[in-house]
Residue frames relative to the residue before (quaternion, step in Angstrom):
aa qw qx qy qz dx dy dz
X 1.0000 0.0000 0.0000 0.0000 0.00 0.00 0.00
X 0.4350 -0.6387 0.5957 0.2191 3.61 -1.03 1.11
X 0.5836 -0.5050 0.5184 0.3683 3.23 -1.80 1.10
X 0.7249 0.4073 -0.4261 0.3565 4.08 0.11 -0.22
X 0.4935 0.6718 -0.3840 0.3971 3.11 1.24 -0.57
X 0.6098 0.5887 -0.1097 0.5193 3.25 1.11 -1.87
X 0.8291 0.3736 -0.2490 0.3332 3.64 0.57 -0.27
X 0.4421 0.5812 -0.2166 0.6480 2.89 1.99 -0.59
X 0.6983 0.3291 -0.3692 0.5175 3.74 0.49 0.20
X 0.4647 0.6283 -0.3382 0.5243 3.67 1.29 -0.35
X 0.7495 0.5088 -0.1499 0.3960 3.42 0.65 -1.37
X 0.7256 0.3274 -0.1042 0.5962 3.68 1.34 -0.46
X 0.6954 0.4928 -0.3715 0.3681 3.32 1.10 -0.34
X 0.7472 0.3040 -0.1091 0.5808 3.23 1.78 -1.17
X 0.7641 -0.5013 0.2874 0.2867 3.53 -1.47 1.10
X 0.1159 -0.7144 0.6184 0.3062 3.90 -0.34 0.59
X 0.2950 -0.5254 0.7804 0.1673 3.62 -1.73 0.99
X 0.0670 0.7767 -0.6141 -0.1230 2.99 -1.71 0.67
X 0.5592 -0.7526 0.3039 0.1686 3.23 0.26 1.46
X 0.7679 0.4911 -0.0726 0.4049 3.51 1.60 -1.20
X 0.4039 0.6733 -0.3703 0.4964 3.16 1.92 0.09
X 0.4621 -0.6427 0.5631 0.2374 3.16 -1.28 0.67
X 0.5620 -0.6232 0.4368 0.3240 3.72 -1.38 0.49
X 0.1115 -0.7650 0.6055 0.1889 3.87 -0.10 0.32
X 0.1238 -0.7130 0.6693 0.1682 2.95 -0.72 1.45
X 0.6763 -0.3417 0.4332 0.4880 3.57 -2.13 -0.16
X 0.0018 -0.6984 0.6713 0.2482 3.24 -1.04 -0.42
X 0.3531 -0.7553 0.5491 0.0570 3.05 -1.06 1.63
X 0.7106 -0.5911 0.3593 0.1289 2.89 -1.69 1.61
X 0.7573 -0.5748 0.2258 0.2127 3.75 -0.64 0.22
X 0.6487 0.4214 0.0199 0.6335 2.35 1.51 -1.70
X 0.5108 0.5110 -0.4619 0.5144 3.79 1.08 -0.09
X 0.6452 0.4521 -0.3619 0.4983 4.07 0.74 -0.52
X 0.9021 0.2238 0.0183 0.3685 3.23 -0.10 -1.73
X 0.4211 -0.7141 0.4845 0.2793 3.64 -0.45 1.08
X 0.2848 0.7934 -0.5068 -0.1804 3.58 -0.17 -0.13
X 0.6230 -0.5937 0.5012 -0.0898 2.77 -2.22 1.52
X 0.3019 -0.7906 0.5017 0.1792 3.36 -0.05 1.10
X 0.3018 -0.8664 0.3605 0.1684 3.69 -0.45 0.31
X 0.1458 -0.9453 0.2916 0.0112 2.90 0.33 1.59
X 0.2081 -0.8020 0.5486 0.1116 3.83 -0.13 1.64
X 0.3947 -0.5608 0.6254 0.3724 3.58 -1.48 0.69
X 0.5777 -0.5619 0.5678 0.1677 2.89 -1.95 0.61
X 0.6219 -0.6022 0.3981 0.3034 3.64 -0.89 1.23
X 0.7199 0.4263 -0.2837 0.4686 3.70 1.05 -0.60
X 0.4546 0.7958 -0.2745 0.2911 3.14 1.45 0.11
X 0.4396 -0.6110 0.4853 0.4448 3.95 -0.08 0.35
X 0.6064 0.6026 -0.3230 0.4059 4.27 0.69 -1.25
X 0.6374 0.5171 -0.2737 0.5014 3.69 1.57 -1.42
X 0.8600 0.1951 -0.1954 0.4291 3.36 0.07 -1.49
X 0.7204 -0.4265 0.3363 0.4313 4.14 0.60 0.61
X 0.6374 0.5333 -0.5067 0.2293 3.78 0.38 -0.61
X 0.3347 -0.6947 0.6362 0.0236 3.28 -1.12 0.84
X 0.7424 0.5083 -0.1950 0.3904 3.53 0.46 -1.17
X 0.3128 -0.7477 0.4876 0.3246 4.05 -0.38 0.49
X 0.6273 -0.5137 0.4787 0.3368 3.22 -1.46 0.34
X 0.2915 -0.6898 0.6205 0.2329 3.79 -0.36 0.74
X 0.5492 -0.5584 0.5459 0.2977 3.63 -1.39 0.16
X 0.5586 -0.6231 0.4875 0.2490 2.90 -1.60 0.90
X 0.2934 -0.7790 0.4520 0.3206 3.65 -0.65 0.93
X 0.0163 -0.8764 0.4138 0.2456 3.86 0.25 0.65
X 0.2440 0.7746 -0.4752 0.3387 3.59 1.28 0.66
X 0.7170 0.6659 -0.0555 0.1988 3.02 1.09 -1.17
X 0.2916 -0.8268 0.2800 0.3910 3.57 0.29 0.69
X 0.6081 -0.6765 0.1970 0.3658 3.70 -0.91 0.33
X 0.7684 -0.3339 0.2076 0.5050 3.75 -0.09 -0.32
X 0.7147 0.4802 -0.2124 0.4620 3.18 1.19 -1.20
X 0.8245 0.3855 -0.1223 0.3957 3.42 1.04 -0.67
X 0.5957 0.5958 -0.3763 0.3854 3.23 2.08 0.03
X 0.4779 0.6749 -0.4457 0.3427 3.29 1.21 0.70
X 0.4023 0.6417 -0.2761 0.5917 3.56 2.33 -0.46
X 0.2171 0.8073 -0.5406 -0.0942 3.57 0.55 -0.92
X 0.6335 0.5554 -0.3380 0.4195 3.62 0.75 -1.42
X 0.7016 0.5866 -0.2143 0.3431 3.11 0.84 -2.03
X 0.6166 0.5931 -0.2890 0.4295 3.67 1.32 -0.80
X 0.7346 0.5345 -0.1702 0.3816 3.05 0.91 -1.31
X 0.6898 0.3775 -0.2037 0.5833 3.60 1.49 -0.67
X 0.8220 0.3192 -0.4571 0.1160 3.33 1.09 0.78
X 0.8208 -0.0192 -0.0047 0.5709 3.87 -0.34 -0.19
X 0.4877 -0.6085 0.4826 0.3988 3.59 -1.30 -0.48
X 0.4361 0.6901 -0.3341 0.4711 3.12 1.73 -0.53
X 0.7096 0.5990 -0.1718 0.3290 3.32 0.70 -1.60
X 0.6911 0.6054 -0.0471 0.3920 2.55 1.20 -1.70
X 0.6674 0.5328 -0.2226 0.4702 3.65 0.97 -1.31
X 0.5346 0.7251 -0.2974 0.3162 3.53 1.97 -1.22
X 0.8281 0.4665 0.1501 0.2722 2.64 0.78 -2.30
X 0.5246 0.5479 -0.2626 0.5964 3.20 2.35 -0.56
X 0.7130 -0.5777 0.2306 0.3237 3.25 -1.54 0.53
X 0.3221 0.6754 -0.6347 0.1929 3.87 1.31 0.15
X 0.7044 0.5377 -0.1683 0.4317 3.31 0.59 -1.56
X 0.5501 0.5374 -0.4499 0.4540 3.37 0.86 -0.27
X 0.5769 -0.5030 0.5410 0.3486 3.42 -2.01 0.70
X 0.8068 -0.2982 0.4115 0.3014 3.14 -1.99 0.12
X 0.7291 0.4463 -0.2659 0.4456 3.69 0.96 -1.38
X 0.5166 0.7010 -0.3760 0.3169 3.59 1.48 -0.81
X 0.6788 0.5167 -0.1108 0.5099 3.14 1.56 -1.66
X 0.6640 0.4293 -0.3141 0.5255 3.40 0.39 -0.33
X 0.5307 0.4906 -0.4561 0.5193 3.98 1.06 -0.65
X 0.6889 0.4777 -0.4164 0.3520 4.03 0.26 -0.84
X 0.5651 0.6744 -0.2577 0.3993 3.20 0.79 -1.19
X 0.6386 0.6749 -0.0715 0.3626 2.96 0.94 -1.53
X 0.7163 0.5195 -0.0097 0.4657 3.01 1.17 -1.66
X 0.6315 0.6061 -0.0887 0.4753 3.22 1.48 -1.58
X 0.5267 0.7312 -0.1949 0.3872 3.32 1.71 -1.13
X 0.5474 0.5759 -0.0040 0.6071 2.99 0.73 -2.58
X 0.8476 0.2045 -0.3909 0.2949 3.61 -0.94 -0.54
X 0.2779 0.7701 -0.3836 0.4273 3.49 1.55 0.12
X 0.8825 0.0073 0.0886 0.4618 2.97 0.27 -1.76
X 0.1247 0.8158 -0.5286 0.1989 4.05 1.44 0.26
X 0.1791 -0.6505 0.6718 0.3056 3.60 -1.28 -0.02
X 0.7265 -0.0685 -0.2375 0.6412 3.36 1.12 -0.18
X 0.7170 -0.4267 0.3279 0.4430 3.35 -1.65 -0.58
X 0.6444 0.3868 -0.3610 0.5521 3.83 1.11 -0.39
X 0.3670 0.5884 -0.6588 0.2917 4.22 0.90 0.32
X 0.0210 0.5953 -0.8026 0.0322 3.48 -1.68 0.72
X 0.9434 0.0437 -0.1143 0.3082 3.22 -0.03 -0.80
X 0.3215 0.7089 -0.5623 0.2789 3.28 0.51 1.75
X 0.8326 -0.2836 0.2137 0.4250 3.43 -1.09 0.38
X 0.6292 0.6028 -0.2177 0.4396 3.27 1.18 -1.55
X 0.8656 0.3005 -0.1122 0.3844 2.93 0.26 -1.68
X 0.4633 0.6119 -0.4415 0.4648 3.22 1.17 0.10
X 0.6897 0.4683 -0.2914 0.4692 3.60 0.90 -1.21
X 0.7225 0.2671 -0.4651 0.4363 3.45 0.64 -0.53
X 0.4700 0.7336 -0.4041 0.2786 3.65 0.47 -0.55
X 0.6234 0.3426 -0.1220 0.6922 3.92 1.65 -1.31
X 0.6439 0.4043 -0.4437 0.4744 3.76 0.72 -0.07
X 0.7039 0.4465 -0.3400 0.4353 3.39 0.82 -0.39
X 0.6903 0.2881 -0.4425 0.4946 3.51 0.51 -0.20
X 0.2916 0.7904 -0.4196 0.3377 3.56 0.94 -0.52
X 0.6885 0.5764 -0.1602 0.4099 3.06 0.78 -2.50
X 0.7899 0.5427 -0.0762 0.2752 3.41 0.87 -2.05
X 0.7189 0.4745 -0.1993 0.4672 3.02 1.47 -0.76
X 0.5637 0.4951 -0.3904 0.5335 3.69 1.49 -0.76
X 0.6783 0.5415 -0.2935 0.4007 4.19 0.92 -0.23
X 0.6871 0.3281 -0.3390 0.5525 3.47 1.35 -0.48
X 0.6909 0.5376 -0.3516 0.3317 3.73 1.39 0.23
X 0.3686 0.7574 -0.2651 0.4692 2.78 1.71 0.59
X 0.5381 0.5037 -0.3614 0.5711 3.09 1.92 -0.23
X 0.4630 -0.6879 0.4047 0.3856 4.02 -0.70 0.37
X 0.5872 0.5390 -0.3280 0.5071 3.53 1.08 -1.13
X 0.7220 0.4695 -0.3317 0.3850 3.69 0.38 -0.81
X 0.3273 0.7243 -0.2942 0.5308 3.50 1.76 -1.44
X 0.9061 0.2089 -0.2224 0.2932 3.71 -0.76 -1.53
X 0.7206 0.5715 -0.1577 0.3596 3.05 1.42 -1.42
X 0.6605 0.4496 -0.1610 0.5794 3.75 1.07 -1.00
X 0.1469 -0.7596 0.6327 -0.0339 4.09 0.37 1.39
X 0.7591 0.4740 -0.2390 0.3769 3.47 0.59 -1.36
X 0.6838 0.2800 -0.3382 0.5828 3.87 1.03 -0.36
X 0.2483 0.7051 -0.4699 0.4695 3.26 0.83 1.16
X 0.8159 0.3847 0.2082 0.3780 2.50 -0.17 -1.73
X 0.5552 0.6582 -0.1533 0.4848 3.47 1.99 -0.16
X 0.6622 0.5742 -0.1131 0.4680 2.73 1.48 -1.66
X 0.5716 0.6715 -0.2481 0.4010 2.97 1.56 -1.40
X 0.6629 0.5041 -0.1428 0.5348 3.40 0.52 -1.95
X 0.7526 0.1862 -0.3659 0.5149 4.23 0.10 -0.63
X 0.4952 0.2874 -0.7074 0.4144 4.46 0.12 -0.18
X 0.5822 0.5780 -0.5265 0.2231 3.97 -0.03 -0.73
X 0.6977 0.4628 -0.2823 0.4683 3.54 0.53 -1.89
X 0.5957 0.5277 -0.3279 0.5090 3.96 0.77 -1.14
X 0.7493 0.2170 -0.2869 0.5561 3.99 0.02 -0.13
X 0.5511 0.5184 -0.4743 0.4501 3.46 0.65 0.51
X 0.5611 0.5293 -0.3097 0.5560 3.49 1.34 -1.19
X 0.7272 0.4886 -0.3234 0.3575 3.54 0.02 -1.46
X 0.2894 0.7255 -0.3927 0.4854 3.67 1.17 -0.71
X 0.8731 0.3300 0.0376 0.3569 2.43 -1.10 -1.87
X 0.7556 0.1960 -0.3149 0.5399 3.81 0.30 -0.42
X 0.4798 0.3909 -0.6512 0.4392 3.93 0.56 0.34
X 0.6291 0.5015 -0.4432 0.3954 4.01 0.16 -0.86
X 0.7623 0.3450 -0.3480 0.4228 3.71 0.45 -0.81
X 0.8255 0.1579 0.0372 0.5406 3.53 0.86 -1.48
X 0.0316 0.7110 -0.6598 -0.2412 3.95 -0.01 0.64
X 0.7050 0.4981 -0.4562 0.2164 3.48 0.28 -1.03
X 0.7716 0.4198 -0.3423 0.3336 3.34 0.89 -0.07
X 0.3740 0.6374 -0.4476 0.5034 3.30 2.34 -0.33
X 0.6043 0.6035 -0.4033 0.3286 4.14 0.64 -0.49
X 0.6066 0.5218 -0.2682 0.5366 3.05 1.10 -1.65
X 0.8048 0.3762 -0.2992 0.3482 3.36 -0.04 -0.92
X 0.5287 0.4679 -0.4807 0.5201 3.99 0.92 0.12
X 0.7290 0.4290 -0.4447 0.2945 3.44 0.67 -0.72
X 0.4379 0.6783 -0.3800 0.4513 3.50 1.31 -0.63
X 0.8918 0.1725 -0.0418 0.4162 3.12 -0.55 -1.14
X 0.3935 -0.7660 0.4628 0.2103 3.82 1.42 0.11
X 0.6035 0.5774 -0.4720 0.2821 3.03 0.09 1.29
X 0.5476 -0.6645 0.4092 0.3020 2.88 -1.34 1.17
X 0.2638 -0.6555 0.6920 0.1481 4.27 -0.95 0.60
X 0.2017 0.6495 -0.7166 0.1549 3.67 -1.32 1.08
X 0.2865 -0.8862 0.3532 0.0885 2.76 -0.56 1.70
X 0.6088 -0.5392 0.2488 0.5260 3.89 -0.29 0.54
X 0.4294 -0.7480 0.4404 0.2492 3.28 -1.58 0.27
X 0.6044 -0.6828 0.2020 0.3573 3.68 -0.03 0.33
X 0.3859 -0.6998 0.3083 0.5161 3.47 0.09 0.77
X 0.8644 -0.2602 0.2582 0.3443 3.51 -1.75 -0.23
X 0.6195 0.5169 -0.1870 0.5604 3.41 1.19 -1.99
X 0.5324 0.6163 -0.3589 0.4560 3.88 0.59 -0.99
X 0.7888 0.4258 -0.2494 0.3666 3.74 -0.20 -1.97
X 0.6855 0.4943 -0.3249 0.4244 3.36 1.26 -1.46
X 0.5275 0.5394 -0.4465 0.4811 4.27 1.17 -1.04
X 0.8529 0.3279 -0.3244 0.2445 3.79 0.32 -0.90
X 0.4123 0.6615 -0.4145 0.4698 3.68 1.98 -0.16
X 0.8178 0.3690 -0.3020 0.3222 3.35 0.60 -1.02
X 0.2802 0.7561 -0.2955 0.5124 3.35 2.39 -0.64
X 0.7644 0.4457 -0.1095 0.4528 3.51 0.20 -1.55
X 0.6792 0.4719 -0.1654 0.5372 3.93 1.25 -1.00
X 0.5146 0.4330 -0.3391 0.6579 3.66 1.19 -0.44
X 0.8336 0.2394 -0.2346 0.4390 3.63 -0.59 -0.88
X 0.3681 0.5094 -0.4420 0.6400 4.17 0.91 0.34
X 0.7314 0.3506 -0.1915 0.5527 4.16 0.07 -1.12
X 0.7104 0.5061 -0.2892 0.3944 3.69 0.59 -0.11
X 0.7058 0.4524 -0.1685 0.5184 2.92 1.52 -0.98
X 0.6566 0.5253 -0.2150 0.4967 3.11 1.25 -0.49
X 0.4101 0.4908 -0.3756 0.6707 3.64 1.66 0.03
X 0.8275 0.3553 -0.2967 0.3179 3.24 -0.30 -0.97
X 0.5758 0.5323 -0.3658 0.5014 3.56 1.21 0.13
X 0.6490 0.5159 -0.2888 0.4788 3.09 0.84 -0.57
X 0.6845 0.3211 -0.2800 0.5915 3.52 1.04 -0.96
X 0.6108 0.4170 -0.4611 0.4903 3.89 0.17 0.37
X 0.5288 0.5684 -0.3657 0.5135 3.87 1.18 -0.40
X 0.6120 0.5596 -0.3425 0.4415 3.49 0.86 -1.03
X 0.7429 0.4793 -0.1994 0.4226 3.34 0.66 -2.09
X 0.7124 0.4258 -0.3924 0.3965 3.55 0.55 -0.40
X 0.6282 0.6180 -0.2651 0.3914 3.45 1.04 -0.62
X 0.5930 0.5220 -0.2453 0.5618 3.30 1.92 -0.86
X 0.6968 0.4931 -0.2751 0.4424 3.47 0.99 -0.93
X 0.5501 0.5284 -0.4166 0.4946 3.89 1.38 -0.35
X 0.7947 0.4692 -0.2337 0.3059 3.12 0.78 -1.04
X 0.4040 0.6985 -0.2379 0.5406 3.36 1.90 -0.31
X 0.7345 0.4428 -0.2818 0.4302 3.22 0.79 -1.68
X 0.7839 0.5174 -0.1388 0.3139 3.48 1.00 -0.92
X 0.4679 0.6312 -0.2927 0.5450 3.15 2.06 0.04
X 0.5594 0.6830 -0.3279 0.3364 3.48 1.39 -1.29
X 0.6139 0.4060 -0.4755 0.4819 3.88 0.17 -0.37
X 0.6583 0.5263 -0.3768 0.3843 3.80 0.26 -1.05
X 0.7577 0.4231 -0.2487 0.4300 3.31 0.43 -1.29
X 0.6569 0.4065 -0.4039 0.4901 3.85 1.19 -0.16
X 0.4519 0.6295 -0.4719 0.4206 3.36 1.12 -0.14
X 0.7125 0.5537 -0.2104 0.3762 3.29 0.64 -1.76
X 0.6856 0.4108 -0.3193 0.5092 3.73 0.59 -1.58
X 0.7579 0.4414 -0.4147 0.2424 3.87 0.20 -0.82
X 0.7317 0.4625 -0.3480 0.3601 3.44 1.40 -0.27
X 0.4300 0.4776 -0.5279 0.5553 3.69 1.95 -0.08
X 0.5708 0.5529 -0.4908 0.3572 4.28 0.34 -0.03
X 0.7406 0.5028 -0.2282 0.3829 3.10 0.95 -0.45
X 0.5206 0.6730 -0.1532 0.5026 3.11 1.72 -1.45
X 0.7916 0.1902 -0.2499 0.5242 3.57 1.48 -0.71
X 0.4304 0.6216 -0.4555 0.4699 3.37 1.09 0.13
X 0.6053 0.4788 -0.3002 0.5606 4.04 0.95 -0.90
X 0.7510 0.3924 -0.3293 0.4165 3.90 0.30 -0.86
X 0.8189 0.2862 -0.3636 0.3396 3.74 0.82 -0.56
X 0.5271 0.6443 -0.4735 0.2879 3.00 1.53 0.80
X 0.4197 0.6543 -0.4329 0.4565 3.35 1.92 -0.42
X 0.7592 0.4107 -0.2468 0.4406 3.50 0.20 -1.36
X 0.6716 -0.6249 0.3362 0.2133 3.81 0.72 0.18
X 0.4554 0.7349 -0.2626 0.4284 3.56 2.18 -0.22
X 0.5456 -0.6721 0.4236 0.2668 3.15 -1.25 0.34
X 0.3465 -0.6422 0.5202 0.4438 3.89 -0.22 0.75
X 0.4999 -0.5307 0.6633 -0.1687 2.19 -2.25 1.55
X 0.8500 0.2160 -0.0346 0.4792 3.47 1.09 -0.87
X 0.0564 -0.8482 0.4735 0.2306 3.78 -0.46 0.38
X 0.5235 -0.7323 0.3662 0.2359 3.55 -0.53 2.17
X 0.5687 0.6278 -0.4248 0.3194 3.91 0.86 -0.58
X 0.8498 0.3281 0.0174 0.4123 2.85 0.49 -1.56
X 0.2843 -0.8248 0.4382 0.2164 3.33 2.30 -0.02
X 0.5354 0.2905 -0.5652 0.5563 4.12 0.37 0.94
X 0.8250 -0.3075 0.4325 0.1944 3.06 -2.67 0.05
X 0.3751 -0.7057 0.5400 0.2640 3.67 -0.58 0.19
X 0.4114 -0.6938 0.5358 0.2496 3.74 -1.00 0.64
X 0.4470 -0.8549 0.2233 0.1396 2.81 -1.09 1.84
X 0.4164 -0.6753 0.4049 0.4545 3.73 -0.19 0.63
X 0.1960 -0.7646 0.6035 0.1129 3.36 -0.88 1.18
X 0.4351 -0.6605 0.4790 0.3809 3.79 -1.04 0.60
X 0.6107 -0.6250 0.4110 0.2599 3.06 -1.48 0.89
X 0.6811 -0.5121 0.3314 0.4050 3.84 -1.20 1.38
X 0.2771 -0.5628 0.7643 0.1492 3.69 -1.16 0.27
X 0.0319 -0.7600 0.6475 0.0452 3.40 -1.26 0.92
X 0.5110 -0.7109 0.4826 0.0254 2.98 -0.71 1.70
X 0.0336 0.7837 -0.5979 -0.1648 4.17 0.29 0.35
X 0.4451 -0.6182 0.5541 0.3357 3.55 -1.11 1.10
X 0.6796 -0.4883 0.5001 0.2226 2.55 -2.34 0.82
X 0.0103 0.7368 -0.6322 -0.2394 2.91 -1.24 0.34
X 0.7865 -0.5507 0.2789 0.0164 2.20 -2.19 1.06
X 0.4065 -0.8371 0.2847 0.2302 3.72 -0.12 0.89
X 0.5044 -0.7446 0.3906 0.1963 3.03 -0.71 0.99
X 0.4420 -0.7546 0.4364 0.2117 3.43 -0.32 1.91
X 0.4779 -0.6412 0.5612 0.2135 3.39 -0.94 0.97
């Protein structure tokens, strides 16, 4: 067997290394670094969305209902039977939510017959507000009831309109009144057309200011350099004061200039001529 022969079997029998290959590393999957976190938004019907802090207080169902709390005495002196009838167990949903209501308002009333101030308006929508985000908390009610949905929605809206409007007129009392009723105020956000008017707002005045430094950089730089010319040039003007102060004395003239102070003299002006008005002929 020839040595090539012999080597050519070497060459196939044993593993070729190639030194010049790059290393392939693994490359590692994404999700093996970074944890990701699903991002989790509150729901508009949500107390976190529309600001309420404050819990919903139970209904008192001891209580008689609207129609009958004008009887009070009469309630009180009658049965338990009577009583259990005429109080708000039996009462609708709206009965309960009217107390609440009420309970709300006297919080924040200026007087006891206020209904339809700011105040009581705010607590009035904060209270049902309250009522409705608690019975949707039930799931069956949740799917089935679209329209007290959709309620909640429409009064957090009207409520942050009010609040608005009474921080602009009254903060000290727009304060008081979050603390009452605990709520959180976030004020809308500007629409799209709005953000872009104030970027470019904001990009115009940025370019203005930045001119105007530059031109005031200029002016000061002229004014150093001014300041520093200023001996020379009095040097200069007091000796052309003189230079003419020497020539109109040769020629016999009166000075024109005064050498001290190195400026022009003020010219003597001739005195005013007064003109006495005509008078006026006497009509024949």
């Amino acid at each position: 067997m020839s040595v090539f022969k012999s080597l050519r079997v070497l060459r196939t029998a044993l593993p070729v290394i190639n030194t010049t290959q790059p290393v392939r590393w693994r490359v590692r999957d994404v999700k093996d670094v970074v944890k990701w976190r699903p991002i989790t938004r509150p729901s508009k019907l949500s107390p976190a969305y529309t600001g309420d802090l404050g819990v919903t207080e139970p209904v008192d169902e001891s209580q008689p209902q609207s129609a009958v709390s004008a009887a009070r005495e009469e309630f009180d002196r009658s049965d338990d039977v009577t009583k259990r009838v005429l109080s708000l167990e039996f009462a609708r949903g709206v009965e309960k939510t009217k107390q609440l209501e009420d309970k709300a308002m006297a919080f924040v009333q200026r007087h006891r017959f206020d209904t339809e101030s700011p105040e009581a308006q705010i607590g009035r929508m904060t209270a049902k507000i309250r009522r409705y985000q608690l019975l949707l908390q039930d799931p069956a009610i949740f799917k089935s009831s679209s329209l007290m949905r959709a309620r909640v929605h429409d009064l957090a809206h009207k409520r942050s309109g009010l609040l608005r409007k009474l921080r602009a007129t009254d903060y000290r009392r727009f304060e008081w009144l979050l603390e009452q009723l605990e709520i959180v105020y976030r004020p809308p956000l500007p629409y799209k057309t709005d953000v872009t008017l104030c970027r470019k707002t904001s990009i115009r005045r940025m370019v203005q200011i930045f001119c105007d430094n530059i031109r005031q950089e200029k002016l000061d730089a002229l004014r150093r350099q001014l300041d520093s010319e200023k001996p020379a040039f009095e040097e200069e003007r007091r000796r052309a004061c003189e230079w003419i102060a020497e020539e109109e004395r040769a020629l016999g003239l009166s000075l024109s200039v005064d050498t001290e102070r190195g400026c022009l003299l003020e010219p003597r002006l001739p005195k005013r001529v007064v003109i006495p008005p005509r008078r006026e002929q006497a009509q024949a």
